[in-house]
Backbone as CSV, one residue per row, in Angstrom:
resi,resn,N_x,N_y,N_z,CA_x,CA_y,CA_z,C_x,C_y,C_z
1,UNK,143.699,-109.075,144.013,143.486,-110.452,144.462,142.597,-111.168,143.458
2,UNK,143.396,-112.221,143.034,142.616,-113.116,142.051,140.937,-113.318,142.405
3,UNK,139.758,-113.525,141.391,139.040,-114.100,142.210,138.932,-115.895,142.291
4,UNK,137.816,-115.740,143.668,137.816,-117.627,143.661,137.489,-118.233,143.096
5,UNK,137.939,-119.309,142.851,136.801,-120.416,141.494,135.828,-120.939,141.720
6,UNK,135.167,-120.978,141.140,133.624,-121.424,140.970,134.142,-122.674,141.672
7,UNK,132.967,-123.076,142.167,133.512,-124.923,142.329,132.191,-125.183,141.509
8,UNK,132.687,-126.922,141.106,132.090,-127.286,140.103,130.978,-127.774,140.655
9,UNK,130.087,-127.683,139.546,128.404,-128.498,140.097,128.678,-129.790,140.506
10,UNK,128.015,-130.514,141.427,128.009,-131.748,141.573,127.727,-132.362,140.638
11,UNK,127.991,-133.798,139.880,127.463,-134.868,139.000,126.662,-135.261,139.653
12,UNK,125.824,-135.817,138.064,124.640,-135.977,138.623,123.875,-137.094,137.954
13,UNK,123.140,-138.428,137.870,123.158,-139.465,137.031,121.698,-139.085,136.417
14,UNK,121.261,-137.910,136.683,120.062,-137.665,136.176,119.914,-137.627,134.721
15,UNK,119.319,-138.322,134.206,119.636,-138.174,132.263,118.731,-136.220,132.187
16,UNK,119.711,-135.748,131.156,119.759,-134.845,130.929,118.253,-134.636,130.032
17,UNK,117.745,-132.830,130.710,116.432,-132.886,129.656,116.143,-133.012,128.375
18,UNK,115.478,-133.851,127.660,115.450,-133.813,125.993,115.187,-132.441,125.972
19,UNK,114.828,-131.619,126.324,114.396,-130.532,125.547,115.592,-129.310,125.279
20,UNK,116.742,-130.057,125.580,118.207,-129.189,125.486,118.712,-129.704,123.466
21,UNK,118.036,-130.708,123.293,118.074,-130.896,122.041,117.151,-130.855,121.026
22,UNK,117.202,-129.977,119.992,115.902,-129.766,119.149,115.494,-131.389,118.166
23,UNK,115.003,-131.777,118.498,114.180,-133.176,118.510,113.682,-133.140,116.994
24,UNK,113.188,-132.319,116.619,112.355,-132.058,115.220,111.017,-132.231,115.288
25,UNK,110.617,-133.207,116.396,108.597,-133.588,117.004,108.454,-132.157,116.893
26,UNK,107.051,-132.513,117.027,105.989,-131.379,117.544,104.936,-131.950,117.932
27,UNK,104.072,-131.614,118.721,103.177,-131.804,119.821,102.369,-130.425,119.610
28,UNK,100.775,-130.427,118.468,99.683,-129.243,119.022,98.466,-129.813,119.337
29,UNK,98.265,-128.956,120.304,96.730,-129.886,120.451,94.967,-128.921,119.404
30,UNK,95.389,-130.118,118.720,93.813,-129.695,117.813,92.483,-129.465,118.845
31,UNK,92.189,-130.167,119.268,90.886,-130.087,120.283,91.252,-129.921,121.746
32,UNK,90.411,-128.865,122.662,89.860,-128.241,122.546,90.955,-126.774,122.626
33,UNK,89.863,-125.709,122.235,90.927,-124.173,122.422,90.413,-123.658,123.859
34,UNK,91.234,-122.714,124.424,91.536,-121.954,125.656,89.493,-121.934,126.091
35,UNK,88.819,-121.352,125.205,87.262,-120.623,125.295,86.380,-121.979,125.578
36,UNK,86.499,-123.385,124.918,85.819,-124.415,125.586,86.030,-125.033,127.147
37,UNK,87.459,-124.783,126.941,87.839,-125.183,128.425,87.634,-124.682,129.217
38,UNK,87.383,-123.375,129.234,86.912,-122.605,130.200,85.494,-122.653,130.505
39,UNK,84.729,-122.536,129.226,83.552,-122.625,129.366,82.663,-124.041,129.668
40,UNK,83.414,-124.930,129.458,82.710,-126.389,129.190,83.554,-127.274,129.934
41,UNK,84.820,-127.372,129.660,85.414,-128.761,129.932,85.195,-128.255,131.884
42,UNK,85.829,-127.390,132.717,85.673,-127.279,133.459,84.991,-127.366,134.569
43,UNK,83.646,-126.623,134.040,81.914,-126.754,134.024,81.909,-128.240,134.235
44,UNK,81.859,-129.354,133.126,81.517,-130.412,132.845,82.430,-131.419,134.118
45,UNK,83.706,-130.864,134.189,84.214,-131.735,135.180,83.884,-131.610,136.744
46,UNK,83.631,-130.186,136.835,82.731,-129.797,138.070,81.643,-130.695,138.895
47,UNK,80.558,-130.977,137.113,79.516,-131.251,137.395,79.564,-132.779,137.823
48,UNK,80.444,-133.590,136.990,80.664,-135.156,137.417,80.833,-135.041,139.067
49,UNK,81.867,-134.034,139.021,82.175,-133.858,140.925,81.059,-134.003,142.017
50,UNK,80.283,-132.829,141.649,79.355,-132.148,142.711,78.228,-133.144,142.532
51,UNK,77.994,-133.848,141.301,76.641,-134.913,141.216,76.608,-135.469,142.323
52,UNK,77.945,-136.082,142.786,78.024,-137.482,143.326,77.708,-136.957,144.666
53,UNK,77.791,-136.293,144.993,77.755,-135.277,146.682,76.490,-134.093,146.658
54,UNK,75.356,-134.114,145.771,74.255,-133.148,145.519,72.762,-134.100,145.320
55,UNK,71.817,-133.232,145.624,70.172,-133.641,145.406,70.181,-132.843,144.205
56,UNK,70.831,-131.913,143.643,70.528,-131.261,141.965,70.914,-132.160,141.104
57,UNK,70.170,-131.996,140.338,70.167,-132.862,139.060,71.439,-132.294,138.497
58,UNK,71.970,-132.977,137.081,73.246,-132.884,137.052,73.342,-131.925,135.866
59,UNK,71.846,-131.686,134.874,71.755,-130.332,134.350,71.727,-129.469,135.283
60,UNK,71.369,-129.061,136.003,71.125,-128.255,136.856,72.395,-127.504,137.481
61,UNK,73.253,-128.423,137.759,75.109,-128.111,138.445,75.533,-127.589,137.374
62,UNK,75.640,-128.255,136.292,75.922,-127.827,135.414,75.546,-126.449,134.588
63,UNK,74.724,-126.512,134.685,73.917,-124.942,134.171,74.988,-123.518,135.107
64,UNK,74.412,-123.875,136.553,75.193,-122.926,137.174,76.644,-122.773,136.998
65,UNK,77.264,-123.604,137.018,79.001,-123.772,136.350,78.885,-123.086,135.657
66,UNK,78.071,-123.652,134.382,78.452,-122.301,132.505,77.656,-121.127,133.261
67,UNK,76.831,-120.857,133.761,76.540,-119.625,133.605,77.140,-118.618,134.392
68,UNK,78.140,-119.096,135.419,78.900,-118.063,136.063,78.676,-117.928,137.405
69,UNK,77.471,-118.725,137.690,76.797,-118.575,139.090,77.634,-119.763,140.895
70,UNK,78.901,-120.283,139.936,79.743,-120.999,140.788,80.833,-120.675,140.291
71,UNK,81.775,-119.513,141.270,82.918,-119.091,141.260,83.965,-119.964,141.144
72,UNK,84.704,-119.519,139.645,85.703,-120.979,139.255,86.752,-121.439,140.243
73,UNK,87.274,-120.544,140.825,88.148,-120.743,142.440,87.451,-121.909,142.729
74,UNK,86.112,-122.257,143.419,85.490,-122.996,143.936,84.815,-124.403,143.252
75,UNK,85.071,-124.385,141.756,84.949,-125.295,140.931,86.166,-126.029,141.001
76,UNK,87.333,-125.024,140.809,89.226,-125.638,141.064,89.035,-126.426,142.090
77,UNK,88.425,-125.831,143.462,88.976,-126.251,144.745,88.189,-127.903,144.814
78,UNK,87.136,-128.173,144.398,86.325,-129.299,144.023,87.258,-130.604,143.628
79,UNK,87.131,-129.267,141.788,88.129,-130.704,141.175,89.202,-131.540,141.740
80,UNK,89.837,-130.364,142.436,91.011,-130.539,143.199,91.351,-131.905,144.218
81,UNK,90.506,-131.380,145.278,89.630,-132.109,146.135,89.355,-133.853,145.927
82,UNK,89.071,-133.886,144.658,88.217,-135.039,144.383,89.158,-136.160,143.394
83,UNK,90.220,-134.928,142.331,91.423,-136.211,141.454,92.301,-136.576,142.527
84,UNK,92.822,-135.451,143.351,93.444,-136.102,144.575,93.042,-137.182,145.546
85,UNK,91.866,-137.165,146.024,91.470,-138.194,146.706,91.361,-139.667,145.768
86,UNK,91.456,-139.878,144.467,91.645,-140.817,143.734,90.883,-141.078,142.871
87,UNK,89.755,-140.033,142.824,88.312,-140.380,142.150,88.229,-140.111,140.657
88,UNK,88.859,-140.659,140.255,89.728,-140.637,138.473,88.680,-140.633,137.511
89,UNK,87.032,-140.743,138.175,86.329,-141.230,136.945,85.750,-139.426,136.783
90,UNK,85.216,-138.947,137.168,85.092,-137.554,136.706,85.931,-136.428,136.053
91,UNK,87.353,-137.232,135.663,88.035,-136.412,134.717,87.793,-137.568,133.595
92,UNK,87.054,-138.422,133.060,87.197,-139.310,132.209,86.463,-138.707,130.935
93,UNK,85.118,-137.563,131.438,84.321,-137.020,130.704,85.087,-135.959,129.463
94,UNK,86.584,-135.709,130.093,86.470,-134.742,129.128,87.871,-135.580,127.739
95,UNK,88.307,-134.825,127.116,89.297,-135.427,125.734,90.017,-134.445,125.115
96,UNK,90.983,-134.292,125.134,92.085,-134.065,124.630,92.512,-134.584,122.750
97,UNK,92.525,-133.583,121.912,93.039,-134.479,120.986,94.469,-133.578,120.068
98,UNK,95.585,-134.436,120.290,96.604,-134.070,119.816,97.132,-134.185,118.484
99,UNK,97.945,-133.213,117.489,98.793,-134.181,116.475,99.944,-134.108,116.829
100,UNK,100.750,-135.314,116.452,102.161,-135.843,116.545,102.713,-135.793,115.484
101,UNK,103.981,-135.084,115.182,104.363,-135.126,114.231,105.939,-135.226,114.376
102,UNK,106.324,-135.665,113.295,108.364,-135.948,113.266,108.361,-136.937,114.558
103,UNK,107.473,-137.801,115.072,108.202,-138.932,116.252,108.662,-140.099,115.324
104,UNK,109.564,-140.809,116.294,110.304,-141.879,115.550,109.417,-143.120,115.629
105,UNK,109.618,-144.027,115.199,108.757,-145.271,115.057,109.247,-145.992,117.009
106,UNK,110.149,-145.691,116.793,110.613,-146.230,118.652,109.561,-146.322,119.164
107,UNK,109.610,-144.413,119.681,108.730,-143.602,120.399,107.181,-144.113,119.885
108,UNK,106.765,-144.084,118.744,104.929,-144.643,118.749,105.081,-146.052,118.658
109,UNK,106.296,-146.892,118.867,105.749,-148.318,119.689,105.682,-148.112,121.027
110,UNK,106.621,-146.925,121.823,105.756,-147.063,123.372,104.778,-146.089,123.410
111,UNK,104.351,-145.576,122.675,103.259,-144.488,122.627,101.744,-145.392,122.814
112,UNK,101.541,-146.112,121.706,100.614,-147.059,121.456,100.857,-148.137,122.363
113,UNK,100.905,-148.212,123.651,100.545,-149.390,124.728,99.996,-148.558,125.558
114,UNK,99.601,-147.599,125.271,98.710,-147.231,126.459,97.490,-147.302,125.847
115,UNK,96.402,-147.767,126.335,95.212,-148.047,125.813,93.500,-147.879,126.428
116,UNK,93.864,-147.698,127.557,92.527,-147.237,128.188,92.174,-146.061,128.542
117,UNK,91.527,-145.477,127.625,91.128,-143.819,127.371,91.653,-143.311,126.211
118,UNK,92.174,-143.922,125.535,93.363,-143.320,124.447,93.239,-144.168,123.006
119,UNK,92.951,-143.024,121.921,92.586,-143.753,120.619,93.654,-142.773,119.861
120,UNK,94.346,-143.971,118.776,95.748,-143.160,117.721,95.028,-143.732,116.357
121,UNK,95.474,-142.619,115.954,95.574,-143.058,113.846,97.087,-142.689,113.635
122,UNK,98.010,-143.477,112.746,98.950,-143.506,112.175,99.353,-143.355,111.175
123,UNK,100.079,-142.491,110.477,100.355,-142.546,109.391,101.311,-143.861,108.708
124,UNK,100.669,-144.374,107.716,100.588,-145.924,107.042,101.827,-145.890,106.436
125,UNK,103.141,-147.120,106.691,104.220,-147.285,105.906,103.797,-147.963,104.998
126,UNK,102.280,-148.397,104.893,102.372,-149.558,103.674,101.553,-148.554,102.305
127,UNK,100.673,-147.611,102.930,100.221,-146.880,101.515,101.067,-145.251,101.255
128,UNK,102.163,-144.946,102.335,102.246,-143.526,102.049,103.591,-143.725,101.469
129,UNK,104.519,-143.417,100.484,105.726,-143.381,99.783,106.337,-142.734,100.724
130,UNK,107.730,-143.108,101.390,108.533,-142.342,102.460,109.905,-141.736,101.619
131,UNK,110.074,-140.984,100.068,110.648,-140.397,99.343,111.697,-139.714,99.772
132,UNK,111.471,-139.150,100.571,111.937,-138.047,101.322,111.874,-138.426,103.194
133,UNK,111.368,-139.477,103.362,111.565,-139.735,104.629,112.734,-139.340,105.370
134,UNK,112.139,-138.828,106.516,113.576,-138.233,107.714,113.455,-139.002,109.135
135,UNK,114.611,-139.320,109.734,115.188,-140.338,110.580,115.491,-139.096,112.060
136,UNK,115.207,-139.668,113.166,115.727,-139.494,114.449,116.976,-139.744,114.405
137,UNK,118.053,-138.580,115.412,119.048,-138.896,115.711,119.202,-138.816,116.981
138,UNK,119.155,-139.667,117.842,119.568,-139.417,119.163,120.783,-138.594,120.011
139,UNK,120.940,-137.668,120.443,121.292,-137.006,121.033,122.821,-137.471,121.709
140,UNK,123.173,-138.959,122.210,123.732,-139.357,122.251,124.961,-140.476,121.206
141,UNK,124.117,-140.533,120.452,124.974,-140.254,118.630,125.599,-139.367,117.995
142,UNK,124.821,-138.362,118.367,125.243,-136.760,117.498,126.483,-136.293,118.173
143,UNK,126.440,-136.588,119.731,127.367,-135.976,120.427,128.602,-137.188,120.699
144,UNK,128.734,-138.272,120.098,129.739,-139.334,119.695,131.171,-139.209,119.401
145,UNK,131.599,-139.983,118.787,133.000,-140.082,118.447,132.349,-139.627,116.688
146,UNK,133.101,-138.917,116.183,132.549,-138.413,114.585,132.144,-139.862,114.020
147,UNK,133.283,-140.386,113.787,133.496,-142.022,112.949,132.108,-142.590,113.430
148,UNK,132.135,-142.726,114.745,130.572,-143.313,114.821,129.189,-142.844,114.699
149,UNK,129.235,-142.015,114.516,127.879,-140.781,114.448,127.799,-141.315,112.588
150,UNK,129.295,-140.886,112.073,129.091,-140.849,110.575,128.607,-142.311,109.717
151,UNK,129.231,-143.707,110.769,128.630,-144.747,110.362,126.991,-145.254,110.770
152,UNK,126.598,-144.623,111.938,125.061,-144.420,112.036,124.154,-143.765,111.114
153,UNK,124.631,-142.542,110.401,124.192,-142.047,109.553,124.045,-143.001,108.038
154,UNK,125.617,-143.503,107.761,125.258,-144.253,106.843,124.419,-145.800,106.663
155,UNK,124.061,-145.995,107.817,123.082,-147.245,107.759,121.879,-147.190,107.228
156,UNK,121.467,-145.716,108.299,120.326,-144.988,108.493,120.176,-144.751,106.784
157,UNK,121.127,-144.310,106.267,120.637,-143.308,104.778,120.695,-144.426,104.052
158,UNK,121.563,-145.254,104.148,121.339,-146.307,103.058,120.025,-147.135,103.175
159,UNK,119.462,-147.835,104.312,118.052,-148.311,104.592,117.125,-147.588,103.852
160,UNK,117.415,-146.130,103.967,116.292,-145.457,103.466,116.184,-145.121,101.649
161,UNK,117.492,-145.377,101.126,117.936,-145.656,100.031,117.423,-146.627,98.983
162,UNK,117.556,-147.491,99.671,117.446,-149.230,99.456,115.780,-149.139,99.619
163,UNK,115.423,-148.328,99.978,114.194,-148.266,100.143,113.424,-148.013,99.116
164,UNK,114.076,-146.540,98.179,113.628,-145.850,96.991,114.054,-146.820,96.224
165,UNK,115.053,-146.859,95.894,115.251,-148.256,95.166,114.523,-149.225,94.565
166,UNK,114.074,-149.724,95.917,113.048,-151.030,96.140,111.290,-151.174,95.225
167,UNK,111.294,-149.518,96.074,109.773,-149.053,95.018,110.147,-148.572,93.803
168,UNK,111.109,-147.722,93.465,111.416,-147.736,91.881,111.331,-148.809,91.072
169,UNK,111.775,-149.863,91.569,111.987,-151.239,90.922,110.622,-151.783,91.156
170,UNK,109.618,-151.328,91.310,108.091,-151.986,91.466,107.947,-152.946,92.352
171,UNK,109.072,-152.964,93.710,108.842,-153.638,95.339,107.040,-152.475,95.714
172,UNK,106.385,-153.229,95.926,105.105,-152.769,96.974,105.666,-152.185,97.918
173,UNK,105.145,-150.946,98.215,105.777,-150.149,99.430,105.918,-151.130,100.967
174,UNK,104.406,-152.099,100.528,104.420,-152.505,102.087,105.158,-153.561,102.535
175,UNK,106.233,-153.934,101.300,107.098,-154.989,100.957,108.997,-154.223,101.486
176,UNK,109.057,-153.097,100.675,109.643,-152.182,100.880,109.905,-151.589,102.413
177,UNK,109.308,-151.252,103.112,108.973,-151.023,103.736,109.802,-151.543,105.249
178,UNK,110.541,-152.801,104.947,110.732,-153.738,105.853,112.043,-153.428,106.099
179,UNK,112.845,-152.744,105.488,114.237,-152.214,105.688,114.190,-151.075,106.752
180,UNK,113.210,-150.081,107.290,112.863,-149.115,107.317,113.649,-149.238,108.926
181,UNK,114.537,-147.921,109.225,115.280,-148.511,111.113,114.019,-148.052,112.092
182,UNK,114.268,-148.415,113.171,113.416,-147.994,114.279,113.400,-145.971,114.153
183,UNK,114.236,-145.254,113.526,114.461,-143.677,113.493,113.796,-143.358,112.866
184,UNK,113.029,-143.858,111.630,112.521,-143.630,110.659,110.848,-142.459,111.738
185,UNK,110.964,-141.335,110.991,109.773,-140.779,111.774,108.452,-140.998,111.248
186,UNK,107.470,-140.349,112.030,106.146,-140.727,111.596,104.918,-139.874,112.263
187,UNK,103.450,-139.695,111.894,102.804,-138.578,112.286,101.852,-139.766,112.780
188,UNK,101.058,-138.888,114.000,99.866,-139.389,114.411,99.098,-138.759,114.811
189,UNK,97.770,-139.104,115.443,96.597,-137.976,115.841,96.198,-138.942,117.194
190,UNK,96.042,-138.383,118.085,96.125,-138.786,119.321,94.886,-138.474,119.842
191,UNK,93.823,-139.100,120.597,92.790,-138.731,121.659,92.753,-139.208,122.953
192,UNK,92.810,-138.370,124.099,92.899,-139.767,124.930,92.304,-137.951,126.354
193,UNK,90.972,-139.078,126.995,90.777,-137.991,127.962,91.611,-137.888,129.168
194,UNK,91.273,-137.001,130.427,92.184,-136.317,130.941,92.663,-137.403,131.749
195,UNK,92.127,-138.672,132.692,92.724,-139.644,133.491,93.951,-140.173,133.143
196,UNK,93.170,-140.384,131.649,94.862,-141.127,130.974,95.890,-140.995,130.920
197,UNK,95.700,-139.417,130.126,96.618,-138.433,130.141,97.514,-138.234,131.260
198,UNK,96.835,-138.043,132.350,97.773,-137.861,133.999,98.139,-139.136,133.642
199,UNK,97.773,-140.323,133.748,98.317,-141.365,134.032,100.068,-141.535,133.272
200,UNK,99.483,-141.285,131.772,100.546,-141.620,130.774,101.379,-140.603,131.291
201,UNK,101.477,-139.566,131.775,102.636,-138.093,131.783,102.836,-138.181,133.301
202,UNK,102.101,-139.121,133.993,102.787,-139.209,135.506,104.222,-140.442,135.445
203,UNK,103.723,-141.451,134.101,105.110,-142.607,133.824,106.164,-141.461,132.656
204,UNK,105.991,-141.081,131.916,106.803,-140.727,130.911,107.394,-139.186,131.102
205,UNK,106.650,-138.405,131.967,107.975,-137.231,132.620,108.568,-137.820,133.813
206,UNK,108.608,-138.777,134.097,109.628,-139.474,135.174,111.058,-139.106,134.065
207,UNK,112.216,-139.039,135.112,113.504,-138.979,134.675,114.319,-140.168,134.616
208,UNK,113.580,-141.047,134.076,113.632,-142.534,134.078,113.160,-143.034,132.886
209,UNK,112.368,-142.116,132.377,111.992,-142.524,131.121,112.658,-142.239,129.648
210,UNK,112.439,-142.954,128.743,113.377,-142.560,127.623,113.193,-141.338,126.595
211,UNK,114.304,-140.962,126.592,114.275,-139.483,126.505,113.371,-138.450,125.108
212,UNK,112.926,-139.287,124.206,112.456,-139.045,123.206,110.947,-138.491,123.802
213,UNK,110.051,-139.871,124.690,108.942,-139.782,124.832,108.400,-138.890,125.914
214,UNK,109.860,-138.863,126.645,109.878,-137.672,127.898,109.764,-136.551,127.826
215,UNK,110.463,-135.872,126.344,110.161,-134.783,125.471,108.737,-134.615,124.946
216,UNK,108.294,-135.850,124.027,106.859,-135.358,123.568,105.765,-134.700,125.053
217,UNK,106.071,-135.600,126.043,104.961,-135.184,127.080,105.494,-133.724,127.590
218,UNK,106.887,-133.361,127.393,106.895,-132.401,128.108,105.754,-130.865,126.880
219,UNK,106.434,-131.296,125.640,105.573,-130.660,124.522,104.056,-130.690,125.001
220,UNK,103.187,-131.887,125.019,101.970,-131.923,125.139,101.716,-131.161,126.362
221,UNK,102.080,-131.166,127.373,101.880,-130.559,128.302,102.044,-129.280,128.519
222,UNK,103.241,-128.573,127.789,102.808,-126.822,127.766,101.298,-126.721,126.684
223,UNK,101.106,-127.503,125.675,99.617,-127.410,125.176,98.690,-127.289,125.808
224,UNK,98.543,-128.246,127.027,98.065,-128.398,128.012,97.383,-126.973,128.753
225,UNK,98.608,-126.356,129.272,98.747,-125.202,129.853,98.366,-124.225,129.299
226,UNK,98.412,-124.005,128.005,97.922,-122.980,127.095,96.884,-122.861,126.549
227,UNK,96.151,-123.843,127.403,94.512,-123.611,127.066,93.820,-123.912,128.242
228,UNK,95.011,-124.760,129.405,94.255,-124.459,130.608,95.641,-124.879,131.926
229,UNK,95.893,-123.674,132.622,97.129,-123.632,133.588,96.558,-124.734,134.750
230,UNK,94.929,-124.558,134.606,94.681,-125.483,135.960,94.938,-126.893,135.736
231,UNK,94.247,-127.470,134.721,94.392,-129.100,134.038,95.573,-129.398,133.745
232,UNK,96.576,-128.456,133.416,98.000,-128.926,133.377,98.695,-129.025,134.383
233,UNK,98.449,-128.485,135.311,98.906,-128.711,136.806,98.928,-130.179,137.213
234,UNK,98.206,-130.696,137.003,97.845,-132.239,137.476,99.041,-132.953,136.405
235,UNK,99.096,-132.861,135.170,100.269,-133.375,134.433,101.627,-133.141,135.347
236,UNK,102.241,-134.084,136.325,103.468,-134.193,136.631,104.130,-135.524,136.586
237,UNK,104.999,-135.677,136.925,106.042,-137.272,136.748,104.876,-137.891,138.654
238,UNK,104.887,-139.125,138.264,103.910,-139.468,138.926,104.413,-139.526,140.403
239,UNK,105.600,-139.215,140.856,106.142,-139.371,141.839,105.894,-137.512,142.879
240,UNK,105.525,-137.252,142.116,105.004,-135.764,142.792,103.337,-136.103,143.491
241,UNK,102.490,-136.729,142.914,101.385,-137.621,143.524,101.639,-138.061,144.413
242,UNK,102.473,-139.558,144.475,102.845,-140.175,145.345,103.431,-139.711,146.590
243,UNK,104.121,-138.603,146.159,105.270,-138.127,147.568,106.369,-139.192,147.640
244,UNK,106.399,-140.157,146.640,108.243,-140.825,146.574,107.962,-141.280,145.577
245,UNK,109.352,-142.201,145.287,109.219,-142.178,144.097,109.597,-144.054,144.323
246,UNK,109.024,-144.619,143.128,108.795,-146.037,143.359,109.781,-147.201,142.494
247,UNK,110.575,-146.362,141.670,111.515,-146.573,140.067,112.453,-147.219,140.903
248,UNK,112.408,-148.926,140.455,113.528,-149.694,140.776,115.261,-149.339,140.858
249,UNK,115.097,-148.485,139.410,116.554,-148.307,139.356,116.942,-146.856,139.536
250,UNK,115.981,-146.192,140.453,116.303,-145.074,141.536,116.081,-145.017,142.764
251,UNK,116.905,-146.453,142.985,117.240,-146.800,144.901,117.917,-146.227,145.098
252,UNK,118.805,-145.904,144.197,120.356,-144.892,145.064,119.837,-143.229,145.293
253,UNK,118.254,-143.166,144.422,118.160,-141.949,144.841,119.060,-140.796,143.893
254,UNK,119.523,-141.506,142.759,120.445,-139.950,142.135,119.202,-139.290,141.260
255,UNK,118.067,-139.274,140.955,117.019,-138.209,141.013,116.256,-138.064,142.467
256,UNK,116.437,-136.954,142.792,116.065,-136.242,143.643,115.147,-135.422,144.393
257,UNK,114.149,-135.809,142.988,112.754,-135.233,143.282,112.321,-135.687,144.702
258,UNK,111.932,-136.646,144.731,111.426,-137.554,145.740,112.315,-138.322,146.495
259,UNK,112.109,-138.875,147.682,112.881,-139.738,148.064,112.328,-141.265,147.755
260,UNK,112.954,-141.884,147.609,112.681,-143.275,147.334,111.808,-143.851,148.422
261,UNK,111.088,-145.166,147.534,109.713,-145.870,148.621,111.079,-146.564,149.889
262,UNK,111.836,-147.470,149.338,112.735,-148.137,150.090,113.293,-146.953,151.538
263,UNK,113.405,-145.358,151.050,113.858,-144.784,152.000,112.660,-144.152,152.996
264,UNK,111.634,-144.338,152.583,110.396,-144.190,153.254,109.752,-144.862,154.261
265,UNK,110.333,-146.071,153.841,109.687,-147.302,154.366,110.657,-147.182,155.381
266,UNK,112.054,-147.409,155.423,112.887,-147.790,156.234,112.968,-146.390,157.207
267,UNK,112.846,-144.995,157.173,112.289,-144.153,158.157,111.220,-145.065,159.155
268,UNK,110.040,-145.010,158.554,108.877,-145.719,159.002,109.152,-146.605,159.963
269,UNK,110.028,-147.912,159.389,110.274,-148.592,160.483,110.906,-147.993,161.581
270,UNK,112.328,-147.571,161.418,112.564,-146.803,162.182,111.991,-146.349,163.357
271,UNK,110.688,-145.095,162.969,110.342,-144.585,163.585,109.060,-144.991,164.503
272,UNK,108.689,-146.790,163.671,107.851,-147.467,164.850,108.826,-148.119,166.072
273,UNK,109.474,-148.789,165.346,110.621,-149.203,166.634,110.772,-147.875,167.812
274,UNK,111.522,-146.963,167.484,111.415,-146.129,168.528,110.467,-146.083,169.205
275,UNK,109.043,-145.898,169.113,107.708,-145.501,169.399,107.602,-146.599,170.290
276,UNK,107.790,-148.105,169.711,107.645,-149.231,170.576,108.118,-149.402,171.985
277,UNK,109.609,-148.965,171.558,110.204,-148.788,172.261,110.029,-147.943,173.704
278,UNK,109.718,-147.147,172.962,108.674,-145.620,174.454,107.829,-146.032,174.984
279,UNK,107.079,-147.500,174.559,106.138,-147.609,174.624,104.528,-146.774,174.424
280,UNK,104.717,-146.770,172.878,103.353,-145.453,172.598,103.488,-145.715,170.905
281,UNK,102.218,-146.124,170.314,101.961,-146.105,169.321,102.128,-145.166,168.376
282,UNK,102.099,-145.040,167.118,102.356,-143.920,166.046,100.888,-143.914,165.708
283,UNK,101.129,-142.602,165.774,99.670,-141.953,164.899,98.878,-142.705,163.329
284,UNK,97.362,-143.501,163.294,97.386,-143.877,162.481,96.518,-142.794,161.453
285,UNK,96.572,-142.502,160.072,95.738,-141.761,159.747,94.449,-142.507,159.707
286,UNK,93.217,-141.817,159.445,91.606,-142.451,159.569,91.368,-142.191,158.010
287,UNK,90.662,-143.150,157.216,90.425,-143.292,155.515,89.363,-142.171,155.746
């Protein structure tokens, strides 16, 4: 007897993970290693915690944190405790500093709008010679009709052509420069402490976001993890916080993480009408 056929996966409008395509980025984090974080950043975020709720001075919390004398379980359960309830300013103390490397110029124009907590240096199209410069290919190009993949390529190579050209012929790079496509890649050095960080990787691992920058965070974030499993925990698509998800153009709900605010809300009503109806109020929570 033959066997049965698989049936096929459902479709699904979820854009597919960048990380099924080798991108060429990289994402390491220079500051700090596994031994500060443990010893300090932790400690230090503890201590912002417990100040605000203690008569010890805030050397003092602190002291006991580094020295071992407050079981880190119970430092976790704090921190925990306290980014959840919303209190964003005691992860502000600590910093993160990344390098970026092979991103496209796209990707560090939405990189660079985030700005509160977060400082970039760039590598300069106007003093560095791009000789050898290499271009992003999007994933959805590569996997094209050939003819069109092959005329993307030739825009791409000729811009960058016209480029050498330009400075051979004694064009100023920063003159030069102006042909250059949005693919064209580029390096940066990134700082930005931990609030931000959640903030920026709660918008940009959404499955809503564009797929380049959705990749770098997913990169930064195993960094994350590899010097501390607890602080990376808090790095999720921001709709895991929330408990729904708030993305205009996921009313229909084809990501699935969450259910949508619109389908939340309309339960809700729902389920006051009924209540009204019984005559008996719904439970309110107390702040």
């Amino acid at each position: 007897m033959a066997d049965a056929p698989v049936p096929a996966r459902p479709k699904t409008a979820i854009p597919r993970n960048p990380g099924r395509h080798e991108l060429g980025m990289k994402a390491t984090l220079l500051f700090p290693d596994r031994e500060i974080v443990e010893r300090f950043y932790v400690p230090l975020v503890y201590t912002a915690c417990r100040t605000c709720y203690s008569e010890l001075e805030p050397q003092e919390i602190f002291r006991r944190a580094r020295d071992g004398e407050i079981a880190p379980a119970s430092m976790q359960r704090l921190i925990s405790n306290v980014v959840e309830s919303g209190h964003g300013s005691t992860i502000e103390h600590i910093v993160f500093t990344f390098a970026l490397s092979g991103v496209s110029r796209t990707l560090s124009h939405q990189l660079v709008r985030h700005r509160a907590g977060v400082a970039f240096d760039q590598q300069s199209q106007r003093y560095v010679k791009y000789k050898g410069a290499a271009t992003m290919l999007p994933g959805t190009i590569a996997e094209a009709d050939p003819a069109l993949r092959s005329r993307y390529e030739e825009q791409v190579d000729g811009a960058l052509g016209l480029y050498a050209d330009l400075v051979d012929a004694g064009i100023p790079g920063e003159d030069a420069r102006f042909v250059f496509p949005n693919a064209t890649r580029t390096n940066l050095v990134m700082t930005t402490n931990l609030r931000a960080l959640i903030h920026m990787s709660g918008l940009r691992l959404c499955t809503m976001a564009q797929w380049e920058i959705r990749r770098l965070f997913q990169l930064m974030r195993h960094e994350i993890f590899e010097v501390s499993p607890f602080l990376g925990s808090f790095l999720a698509p921001k709709c895991v916080a929330l408990g729904y998800c708030d993305e205009f153009n996921n009313r229909d709900e084809h990501c699935p993480i969450r259910p949508h605010k619109d389908t939340v809300l309309a339960v809700w009503a729902q389920k006051k009408a009924e209540a009204k109806a019984a005559g008996r109020d719904l439970p309110v929570s107390q702040p």
